[in-house]
N, C-alpha and C positions, 0 to 999 in steps of 0.2 A: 422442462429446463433443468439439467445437472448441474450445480453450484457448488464446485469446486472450495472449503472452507478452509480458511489455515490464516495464519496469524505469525508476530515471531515474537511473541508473551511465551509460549509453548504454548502444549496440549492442555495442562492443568487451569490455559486462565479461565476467569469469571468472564471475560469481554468476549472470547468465543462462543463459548455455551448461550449470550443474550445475541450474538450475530445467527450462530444458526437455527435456535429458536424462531427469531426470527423467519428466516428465511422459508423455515418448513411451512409456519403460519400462513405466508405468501403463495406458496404449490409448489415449493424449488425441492427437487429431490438433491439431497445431500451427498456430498462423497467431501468427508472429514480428513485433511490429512495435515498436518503441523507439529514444528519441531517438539521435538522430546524433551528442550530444556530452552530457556529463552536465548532469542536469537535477535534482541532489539540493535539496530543501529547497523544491520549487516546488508543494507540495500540491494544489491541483487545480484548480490555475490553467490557464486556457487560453491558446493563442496566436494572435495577429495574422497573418491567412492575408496573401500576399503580394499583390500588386496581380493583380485579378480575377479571389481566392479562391482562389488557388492554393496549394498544399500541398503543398513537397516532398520528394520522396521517392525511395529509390533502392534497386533487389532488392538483397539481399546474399544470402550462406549461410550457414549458422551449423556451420560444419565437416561433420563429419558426421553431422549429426542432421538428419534427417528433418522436412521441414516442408512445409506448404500453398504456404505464401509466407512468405518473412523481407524485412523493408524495414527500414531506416535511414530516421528520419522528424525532420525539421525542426518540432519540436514538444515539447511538455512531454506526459508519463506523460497525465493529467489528457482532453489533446485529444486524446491518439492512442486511448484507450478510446472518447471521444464520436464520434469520428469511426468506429473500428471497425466501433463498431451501428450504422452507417450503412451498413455495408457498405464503407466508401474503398478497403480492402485485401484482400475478396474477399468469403469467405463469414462469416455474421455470426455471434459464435460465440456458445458457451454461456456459459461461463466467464471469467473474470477474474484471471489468475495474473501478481503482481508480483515480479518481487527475480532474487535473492538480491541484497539490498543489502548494499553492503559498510558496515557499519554497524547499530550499534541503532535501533530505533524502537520505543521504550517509554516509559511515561507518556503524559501528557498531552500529550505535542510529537509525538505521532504527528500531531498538527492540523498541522502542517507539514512534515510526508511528502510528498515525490514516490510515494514506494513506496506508500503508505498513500493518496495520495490518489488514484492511478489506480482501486484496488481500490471505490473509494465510489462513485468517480465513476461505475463498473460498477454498483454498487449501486443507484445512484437510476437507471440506465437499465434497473432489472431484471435487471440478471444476480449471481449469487454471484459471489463471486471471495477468493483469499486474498493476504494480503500475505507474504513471508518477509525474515527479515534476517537477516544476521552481525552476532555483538555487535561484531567485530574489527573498527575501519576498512580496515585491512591482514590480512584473514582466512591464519591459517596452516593452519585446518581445513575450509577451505572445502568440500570435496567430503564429508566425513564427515557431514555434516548432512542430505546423501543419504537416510537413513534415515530420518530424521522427515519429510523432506519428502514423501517415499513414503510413510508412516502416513497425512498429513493428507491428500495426495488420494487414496489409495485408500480413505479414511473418505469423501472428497466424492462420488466416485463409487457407492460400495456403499451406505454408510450414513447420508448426510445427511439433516436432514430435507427434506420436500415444498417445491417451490418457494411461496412466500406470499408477502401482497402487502410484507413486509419483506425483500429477498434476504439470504441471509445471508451476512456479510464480515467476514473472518477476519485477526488479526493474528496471526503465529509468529513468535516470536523464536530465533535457535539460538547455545547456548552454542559459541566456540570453539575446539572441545574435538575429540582425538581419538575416533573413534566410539563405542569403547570405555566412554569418561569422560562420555558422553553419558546422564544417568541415567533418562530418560524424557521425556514431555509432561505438563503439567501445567497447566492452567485458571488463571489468573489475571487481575486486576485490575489497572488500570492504574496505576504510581505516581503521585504529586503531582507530579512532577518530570518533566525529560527527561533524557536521558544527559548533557547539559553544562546549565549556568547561564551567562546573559551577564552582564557586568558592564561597568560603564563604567568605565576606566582612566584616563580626563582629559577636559579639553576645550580646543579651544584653537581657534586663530580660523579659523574656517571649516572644523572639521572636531572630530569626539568619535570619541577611542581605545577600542574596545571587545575585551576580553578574554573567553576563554570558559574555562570549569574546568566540573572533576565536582561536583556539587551537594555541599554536604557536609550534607543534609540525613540521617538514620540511613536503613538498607533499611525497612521496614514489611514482615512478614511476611504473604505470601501475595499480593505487588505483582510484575510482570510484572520488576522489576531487582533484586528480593530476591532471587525463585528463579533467576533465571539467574545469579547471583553464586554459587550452590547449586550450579551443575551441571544445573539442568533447563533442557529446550525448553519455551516457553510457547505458549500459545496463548490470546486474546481477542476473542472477539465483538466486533464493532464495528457502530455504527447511523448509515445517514447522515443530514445535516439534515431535521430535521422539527420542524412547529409544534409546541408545548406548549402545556398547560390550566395553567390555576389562576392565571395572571397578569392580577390587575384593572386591566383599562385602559378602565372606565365613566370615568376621570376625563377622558379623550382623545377620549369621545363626548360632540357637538353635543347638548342635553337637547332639540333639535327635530328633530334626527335620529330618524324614528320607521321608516326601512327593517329590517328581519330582516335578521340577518349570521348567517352558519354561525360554529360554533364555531369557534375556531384547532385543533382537532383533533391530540393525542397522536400520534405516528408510533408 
């Protein structure tokens, strides 16, 4: 299995080199590729190739870890997966593995994940893939979380289910916490919320002051920042864009419009 690495910490973070440590430990042959300078909060957004399409990029190594190919790419999470299945940086791979971001990405602000948005962006080109975080922006237990990282792909590799025409895409969250203090995985739901709230602070002429704080909305138990405030590693299904049913939009059709239209069809 080829496992695709990248992150939007860049190339130089600490969370990558313990994902694809990782991942080599498990049998995953590596093809390394992640932005050249961070690219947090750019969910799956693409980038503007340079004048006539060019995209750059440059080998590095990733200490001593074993890889296909490692680059430094002039790009957002998001284009370096689109570009991957294309083959830009060798062989095309199976998988989809983002992070270890330094940072949570739970609730509903996963929607503006770099981490989270490379993993989808895999998803709708057909591949699985998982995302991982540190709850810590400045993780003290960064390597400890080793452990669940190893559960969830040695579960993707042995035990997942069958590829379908939905990939499956995986959000982990990892308390951090000594390995010790690390109480399990657990299934959860996304919160209402994300790790911070913005607020507007002022405004004033020609520019608004905006502040960000931890929501002071209560945990909701069995929400992906309940239980990691608990001590557990989470884990969440995630689906990428797809049309939905059941929204009446006859009032939008022409009544001389008499063409068959397919349904907008459930993902």
């Amino acid at each position: 299995m080829i496992a695709l690495v990248t992150n939007d910490d860049g190339i130089d973070s600490s969370g990558l080199r313990v994902l694809a440590a990782t991942a080599r430990e498990v049998g995953m042959d590596l093809l390394v590729a992640a932005p050249r300078v961070e690219n947090s909060g750019a969910s799956a957004s693409l980038t503007i190739l340079r004048e006539g399409g060019r995209l750059a990029v440059q080998d590095t190594t990733l200490d001593e870890i074993d890889t296909l190919r490692c680059v430094a790419v002039e790009s957002t999470p998001a284009f370096i997966v689109w570009a991957a299945v294309a083959g830009a940086f060798g062989p095309v791979p199976d998988v989809v593995l983002s992070g270890v971001n330094h940072g949570p990405n739970t609730g509903q602000a996963v929607l503006h994940s770099g981490t989270v948005g490379a993993v989808l962006t895999g998803a709708n080109q057909g591949l699985p893939g998982v995302a991982f975080s540190n709850v810590a922006a400045v993780p003290a237990h960064l390597g400890d979380g080793a452990e669940v990282i190893r559960q969830v792909l040695s579960w993707l590799v042995d035990d997942a289910p069958a590829p379908s025409a939905d990939p499956l895409a995986l959000n982990v969250n990892l308390p951090d916490l000594p390995a010790d203090k690390i109480r399990g995985i657990r299934p959860a739901v996304l919160a209402a919320f994300g790790a911070v709230q913005a607020h507007v602070g002022g405004l004033g002429e020609g520019f608004v002051t905006m502040t960000f704080a931890a929501p002071e909305t209560s945990l909701v138990a069995g929400t992906d920042a309940a239980l990691l405030a608990q001590g557990w590693a989470t884990v969440t299904p995630l689906a990428a864009p797809w049309a939905v049913d059941g929204v009446d939009l006859a009032g939008l059709v022409d009544p001389r419009d008499t063409v068959d239209r397919p349904s907008t069809g459930a993902g």
